[in-house]
C-alpha positions in Angstrom: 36.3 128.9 10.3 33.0 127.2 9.5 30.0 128.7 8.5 27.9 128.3 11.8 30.5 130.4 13.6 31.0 133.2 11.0 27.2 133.7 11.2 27.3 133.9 14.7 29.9 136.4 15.1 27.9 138.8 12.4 25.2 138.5 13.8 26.9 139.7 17.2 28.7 142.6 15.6 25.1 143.6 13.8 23.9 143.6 17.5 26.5 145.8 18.9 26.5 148.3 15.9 22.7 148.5 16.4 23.3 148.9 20.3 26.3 151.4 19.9 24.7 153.8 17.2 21.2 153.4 18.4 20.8 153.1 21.4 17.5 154.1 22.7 15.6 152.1 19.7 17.6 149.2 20.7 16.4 149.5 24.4 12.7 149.7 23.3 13.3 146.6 20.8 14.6 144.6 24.0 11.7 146.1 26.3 9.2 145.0 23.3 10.8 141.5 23.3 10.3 141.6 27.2 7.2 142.6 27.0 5.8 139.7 24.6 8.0 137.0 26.5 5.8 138.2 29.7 2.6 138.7 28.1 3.5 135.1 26.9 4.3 133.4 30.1 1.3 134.9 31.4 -0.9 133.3 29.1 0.7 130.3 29.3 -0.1 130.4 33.4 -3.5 131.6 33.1 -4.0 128.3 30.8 -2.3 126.1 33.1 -4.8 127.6 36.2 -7.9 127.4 34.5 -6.9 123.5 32.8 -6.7 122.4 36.5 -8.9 124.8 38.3 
């Protein structure tokens, strides 16, 4: 097994432990991740307008 794989499949079983045993943090992680992806798409559009506006 090389390396690039065994880090992959800890990192996926650190993922599930933390979604298993904790749940509700792990939802509010995701919804925080959500939340800055948005907040950066939106930036990103409001640029975009007022570049060619």
């Amino acid at each position: 097994m090389d390396a690039k794989k065994a880090i992959t499949l800890v990192a996926v079983a650190l993922v599930l432990f933390y979604v298993i045993t904790q749940p509700t943090q792990a939802a509010a992680a995701v919804q925080g991740i959500l939340g800055w992806l948005r907040n950066g798409a939106e930036a990103i559009i409001t640029f975009m307008r007022n570049l060619f506006a």
